[in-house]
DSSP file (Angstrom, degrees, kcal/mol; ACC not computed):
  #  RESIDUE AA STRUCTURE BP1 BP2  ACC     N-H-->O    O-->H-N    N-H-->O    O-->H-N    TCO  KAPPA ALPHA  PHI   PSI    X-CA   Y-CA   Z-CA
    1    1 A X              0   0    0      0, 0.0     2,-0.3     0, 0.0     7,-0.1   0.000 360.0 360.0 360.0 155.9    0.0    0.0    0.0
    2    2 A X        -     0   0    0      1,-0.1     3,-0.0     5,-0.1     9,-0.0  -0.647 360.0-179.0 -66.9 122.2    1.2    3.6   -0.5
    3    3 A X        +     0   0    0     -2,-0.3     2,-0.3     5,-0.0    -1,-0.1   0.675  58.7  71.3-102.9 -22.4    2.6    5.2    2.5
    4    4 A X  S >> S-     0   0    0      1,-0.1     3,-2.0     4,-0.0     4,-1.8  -0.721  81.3-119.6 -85.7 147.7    3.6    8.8    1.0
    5    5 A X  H 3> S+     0   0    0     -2,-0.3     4,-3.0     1,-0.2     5,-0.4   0.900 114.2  49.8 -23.8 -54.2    1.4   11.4    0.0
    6    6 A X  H 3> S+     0   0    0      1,-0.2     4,-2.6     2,-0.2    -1,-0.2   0.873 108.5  46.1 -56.1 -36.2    2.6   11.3   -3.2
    7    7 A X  H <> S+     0   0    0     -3,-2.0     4,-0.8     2,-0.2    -1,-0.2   0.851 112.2  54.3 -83.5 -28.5    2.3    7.6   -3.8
    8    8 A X  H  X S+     0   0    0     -4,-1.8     4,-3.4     2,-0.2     3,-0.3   0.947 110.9  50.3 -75.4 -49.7   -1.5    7.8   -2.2
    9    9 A X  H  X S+     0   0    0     -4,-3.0     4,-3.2     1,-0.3     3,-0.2   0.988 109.3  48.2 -51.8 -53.4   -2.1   10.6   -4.9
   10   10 A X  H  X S+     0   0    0     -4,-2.6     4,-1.8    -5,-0.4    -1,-0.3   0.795 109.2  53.9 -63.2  -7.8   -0.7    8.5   -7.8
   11   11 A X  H  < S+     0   0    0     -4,-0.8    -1,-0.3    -3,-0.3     4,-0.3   0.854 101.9  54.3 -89.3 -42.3   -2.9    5.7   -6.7
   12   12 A X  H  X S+     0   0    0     -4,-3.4     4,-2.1    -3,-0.2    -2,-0.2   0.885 118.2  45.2 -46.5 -52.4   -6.3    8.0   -6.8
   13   13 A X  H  X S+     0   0    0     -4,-3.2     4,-2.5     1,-0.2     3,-0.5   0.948 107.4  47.0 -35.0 -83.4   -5.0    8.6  -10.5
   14   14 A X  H  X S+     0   0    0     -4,-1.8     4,-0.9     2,-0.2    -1,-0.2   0.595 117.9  50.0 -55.3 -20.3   -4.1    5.4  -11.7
   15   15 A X  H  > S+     0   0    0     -4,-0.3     4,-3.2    -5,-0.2     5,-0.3   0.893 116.2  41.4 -74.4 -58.1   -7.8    4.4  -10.1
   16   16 A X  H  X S+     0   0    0     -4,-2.1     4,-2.5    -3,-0.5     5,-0.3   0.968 117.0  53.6 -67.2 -45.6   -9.5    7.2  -11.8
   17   17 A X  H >X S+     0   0    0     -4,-2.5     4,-1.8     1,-0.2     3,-0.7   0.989 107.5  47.3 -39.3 -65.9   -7.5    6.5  -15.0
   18   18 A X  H 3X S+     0   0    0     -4,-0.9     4,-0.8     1,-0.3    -2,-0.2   0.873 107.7  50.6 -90.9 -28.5   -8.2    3.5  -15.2
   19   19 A X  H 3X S+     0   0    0     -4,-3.2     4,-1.9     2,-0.2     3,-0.4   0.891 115.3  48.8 -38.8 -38.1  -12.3    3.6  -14.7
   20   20 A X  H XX S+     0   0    0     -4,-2.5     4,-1.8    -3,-0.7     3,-1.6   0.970 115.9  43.5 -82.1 -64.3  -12.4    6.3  -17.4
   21   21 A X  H 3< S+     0   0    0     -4,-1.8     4,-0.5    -5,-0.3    -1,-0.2   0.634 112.1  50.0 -45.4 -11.4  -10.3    4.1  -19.6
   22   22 A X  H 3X S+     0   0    0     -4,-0.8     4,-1.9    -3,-0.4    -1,-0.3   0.720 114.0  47.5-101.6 -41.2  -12.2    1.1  -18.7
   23   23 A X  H <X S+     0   0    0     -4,-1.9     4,-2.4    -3,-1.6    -2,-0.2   0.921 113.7  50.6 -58.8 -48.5  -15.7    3.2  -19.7
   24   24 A X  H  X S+     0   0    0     -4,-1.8     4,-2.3     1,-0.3    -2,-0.2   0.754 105.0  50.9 -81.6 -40.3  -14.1    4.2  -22.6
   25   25 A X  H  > S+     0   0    0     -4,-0.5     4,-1.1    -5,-0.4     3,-0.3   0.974 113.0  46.8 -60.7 -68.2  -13.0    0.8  -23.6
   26   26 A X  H >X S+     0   0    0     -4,-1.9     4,-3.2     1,-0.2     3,-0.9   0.893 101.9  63.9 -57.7 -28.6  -16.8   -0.7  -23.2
   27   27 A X  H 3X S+     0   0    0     -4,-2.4     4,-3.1     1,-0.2    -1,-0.2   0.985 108.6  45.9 -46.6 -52.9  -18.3    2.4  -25.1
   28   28 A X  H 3X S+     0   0    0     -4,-2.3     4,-0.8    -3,-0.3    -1,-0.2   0.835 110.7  45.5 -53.2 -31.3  -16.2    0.8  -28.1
   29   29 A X  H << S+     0   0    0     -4,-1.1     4,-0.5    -3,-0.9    -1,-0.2   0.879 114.9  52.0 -95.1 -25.2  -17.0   -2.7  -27.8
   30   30 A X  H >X S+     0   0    0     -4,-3.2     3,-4.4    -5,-0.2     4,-1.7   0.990 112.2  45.7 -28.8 -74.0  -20.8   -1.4  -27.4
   31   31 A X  H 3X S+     0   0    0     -4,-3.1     4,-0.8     1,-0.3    -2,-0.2   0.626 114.4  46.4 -53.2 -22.8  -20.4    0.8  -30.8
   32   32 A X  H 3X S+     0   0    0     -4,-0.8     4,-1.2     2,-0.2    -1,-0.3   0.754 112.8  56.6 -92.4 -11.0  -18.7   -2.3  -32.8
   33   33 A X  H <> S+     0   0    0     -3,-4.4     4,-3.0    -4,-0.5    -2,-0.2   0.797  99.1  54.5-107.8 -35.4  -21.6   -4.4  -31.3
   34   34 A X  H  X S+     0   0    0     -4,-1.7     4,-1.1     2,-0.2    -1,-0.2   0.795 108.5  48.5 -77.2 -23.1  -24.3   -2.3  -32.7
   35   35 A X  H  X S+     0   0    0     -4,-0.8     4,-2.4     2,-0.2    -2,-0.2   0.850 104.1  60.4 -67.0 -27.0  -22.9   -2.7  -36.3
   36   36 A X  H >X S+     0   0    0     -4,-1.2     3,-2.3     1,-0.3     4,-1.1   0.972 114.1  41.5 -57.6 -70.4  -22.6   -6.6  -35.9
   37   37 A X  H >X S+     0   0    0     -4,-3.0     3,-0.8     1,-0.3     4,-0.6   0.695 112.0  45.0 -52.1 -32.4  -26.3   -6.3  -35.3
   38   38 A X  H 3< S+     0   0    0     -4,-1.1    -1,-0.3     1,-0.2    -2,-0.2   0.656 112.6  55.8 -85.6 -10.1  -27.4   -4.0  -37.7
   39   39 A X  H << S+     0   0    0     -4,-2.4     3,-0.4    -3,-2.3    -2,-0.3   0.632 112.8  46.7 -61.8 -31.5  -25.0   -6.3  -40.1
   40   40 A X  H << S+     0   0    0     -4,-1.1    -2,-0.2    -3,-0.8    -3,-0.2   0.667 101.8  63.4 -83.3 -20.1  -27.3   -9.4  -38.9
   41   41 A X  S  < S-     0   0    0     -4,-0.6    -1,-0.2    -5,-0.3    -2,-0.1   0.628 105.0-135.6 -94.9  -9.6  -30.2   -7.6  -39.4
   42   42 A X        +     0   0    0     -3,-0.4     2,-0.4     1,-0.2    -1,-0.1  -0.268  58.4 130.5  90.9 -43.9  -29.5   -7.4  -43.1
   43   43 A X     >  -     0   0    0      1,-0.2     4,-0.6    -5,-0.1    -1,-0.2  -0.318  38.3-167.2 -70.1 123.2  -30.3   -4.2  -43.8
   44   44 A X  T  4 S+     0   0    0     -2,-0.4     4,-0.4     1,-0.3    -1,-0.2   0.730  81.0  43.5 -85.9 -13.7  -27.4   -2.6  -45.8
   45   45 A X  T  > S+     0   0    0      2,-0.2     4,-0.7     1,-0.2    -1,-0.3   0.428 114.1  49.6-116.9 -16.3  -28.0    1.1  -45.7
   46   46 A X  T  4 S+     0   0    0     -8,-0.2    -2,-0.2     2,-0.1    -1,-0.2   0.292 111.4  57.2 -96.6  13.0  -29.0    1.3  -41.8
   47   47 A X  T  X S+     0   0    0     -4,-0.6     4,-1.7     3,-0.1    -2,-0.2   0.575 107.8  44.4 -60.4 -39.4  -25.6   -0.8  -41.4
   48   48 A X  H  > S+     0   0    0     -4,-0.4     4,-1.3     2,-0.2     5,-0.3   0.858 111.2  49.9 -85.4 -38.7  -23.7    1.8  -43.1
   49   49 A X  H  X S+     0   0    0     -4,-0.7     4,-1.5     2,-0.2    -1,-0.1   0.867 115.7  47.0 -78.0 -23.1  -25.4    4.8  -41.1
   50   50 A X  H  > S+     0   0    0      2,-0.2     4,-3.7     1,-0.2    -2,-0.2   0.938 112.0  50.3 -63.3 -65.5  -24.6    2.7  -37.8
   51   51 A X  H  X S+     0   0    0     -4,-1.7     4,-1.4     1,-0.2    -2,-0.2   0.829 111.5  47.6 -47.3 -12.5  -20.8    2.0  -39.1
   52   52 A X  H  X S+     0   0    0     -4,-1.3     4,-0.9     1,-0.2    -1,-0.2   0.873 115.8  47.1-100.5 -30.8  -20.2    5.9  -39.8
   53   53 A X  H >X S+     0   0    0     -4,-1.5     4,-1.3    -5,-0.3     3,-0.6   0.961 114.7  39.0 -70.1 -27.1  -21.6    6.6  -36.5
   54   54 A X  H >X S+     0   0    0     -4,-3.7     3,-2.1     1,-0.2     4,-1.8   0.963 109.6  72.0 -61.7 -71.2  -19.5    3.8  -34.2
   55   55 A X  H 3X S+     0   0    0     -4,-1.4     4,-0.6     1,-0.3    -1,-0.2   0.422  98.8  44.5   1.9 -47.2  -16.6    5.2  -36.9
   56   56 A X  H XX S+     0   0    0     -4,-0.9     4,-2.9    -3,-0.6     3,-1.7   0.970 111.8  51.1 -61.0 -78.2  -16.7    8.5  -34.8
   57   57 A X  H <X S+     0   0    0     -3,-2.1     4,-1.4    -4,-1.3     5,-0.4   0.955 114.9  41.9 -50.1 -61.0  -16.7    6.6  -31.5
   58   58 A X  H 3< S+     0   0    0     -4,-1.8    -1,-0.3     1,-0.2    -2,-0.2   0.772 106.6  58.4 -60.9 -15.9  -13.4    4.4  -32.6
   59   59 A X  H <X S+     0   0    0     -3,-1.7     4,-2.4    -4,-0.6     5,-0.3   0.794 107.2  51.4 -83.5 -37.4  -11.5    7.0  -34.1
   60   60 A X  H  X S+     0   0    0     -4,-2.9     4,-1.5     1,-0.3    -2,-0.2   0.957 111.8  41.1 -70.6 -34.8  -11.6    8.9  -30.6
   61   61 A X  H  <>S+     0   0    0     -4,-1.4     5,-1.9     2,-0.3     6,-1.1   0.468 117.9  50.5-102.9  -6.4  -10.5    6.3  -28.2
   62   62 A X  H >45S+     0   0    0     -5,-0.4     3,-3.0     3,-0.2    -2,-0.2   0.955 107.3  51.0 -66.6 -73.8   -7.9    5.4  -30.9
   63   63 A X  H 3<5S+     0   0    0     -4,-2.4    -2,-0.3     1,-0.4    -3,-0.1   0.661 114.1  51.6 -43.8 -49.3   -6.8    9.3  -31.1
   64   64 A X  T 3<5S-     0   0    0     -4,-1.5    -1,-0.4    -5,-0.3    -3,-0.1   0.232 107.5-124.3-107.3  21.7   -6.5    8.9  -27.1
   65   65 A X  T < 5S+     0   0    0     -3,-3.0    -2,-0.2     2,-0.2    -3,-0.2   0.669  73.2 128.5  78.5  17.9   -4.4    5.8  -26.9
   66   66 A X  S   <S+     0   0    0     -5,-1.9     2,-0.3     1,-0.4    -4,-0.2   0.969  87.8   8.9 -95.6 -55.0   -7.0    3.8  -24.7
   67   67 A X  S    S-     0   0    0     -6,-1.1    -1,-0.4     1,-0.1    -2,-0.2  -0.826 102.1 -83.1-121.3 154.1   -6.6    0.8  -27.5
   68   68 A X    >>  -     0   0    0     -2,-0.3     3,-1.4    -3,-0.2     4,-1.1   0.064  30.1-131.9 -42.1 126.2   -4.0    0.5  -30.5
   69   69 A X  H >> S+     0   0    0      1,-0.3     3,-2.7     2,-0.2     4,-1.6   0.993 110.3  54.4 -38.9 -65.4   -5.0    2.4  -33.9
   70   70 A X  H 34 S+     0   0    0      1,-0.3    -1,-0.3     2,-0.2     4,-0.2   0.386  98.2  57.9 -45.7  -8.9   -4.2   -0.8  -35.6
   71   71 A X  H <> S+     0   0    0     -3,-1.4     4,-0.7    -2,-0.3    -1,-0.3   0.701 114.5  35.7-146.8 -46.1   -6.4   -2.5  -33.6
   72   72 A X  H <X S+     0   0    0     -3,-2.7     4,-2.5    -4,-1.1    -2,-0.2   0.814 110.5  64.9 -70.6 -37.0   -9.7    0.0  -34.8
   73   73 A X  H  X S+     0   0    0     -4,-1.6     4,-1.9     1,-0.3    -2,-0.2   0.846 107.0  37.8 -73.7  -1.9   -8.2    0.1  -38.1
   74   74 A X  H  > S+     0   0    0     -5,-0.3     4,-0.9    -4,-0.2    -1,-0.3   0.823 117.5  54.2 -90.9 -20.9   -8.9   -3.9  -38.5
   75   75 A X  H  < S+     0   0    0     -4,-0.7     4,-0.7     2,-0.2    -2,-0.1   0.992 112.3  39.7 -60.2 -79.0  -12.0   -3.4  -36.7
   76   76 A X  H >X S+     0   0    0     -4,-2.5     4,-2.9     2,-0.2     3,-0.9   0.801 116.8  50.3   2.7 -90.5  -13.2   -0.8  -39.2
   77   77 A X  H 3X S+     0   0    0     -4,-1.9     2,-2.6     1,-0.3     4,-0.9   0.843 117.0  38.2 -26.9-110.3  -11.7   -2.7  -42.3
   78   78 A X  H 3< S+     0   0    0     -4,-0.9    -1,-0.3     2,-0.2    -2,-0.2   0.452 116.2  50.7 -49.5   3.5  -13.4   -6.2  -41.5
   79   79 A X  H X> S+     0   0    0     -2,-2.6     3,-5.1    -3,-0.9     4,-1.3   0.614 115.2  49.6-123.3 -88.1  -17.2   -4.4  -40.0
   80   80 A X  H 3X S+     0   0    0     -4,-2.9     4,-2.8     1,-0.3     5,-0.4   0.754 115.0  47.4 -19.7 -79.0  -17.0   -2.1  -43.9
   81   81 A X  H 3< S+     0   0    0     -4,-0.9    -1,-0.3     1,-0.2    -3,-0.1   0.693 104.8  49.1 -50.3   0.2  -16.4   -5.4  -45.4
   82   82 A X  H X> S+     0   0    0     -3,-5.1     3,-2.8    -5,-0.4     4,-1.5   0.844 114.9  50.0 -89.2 -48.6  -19.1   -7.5  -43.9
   83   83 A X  H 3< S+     0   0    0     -4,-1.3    -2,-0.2     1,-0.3    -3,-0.1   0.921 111.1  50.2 -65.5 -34.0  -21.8   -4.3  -44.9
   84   84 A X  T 3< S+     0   0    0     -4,-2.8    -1,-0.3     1,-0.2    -3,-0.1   0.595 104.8  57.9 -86.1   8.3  -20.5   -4.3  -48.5
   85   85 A X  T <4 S+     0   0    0     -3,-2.8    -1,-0.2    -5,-0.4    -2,-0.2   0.816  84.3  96.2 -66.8 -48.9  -21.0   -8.1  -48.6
   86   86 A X     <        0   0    0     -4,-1.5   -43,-0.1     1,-0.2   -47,-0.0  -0.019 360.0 360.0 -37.1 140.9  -24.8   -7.6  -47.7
   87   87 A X              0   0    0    -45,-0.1    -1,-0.2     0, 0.0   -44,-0.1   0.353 360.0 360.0 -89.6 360.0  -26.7   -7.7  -51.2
């Protein structure tokens, strides 16, 4: 456990860090979850207006380091290609 002030402070941080990073992180796996569905649902043109809105969502928590660019841009990539598969 922390015994200086200082270490007690970094410990309130790294707590609060990591809840906001931890929200921020389910917001994402929400937003990819709602394209899967609207990808199941068939419908290819309210699939694409879901993907450009999650698109928003991933780009920010990319843009703030919580998870890997690379890591939205395969999301991205493979969730476009499933909606231009849809007939």
């Amino acid at each position: 456990m922390a015994n200086s002030a200082q270490a007690k402070k970094r410990a309130r941080q790294a707590e609060a860090t990591r809840m906001r990073n931890a929200s921020l992180k389910s917001e994402l796996r929400t937003s990819v979850k709602k394209v899967r569905k609207a990808i199941a649902s068939g419908d290819k043109t309210a699939a694409a207006k879901t993907m450009q809105e999650s698109q928003a969502v991933m780009d920010r928590i990319a843009d703030k380091k919580i998870v890997h660019k690379n890591l939205v841009s395969r999301t991205k990539s493979r969730l476009s290609s499933a909606i231009k598969a849809l007939a």
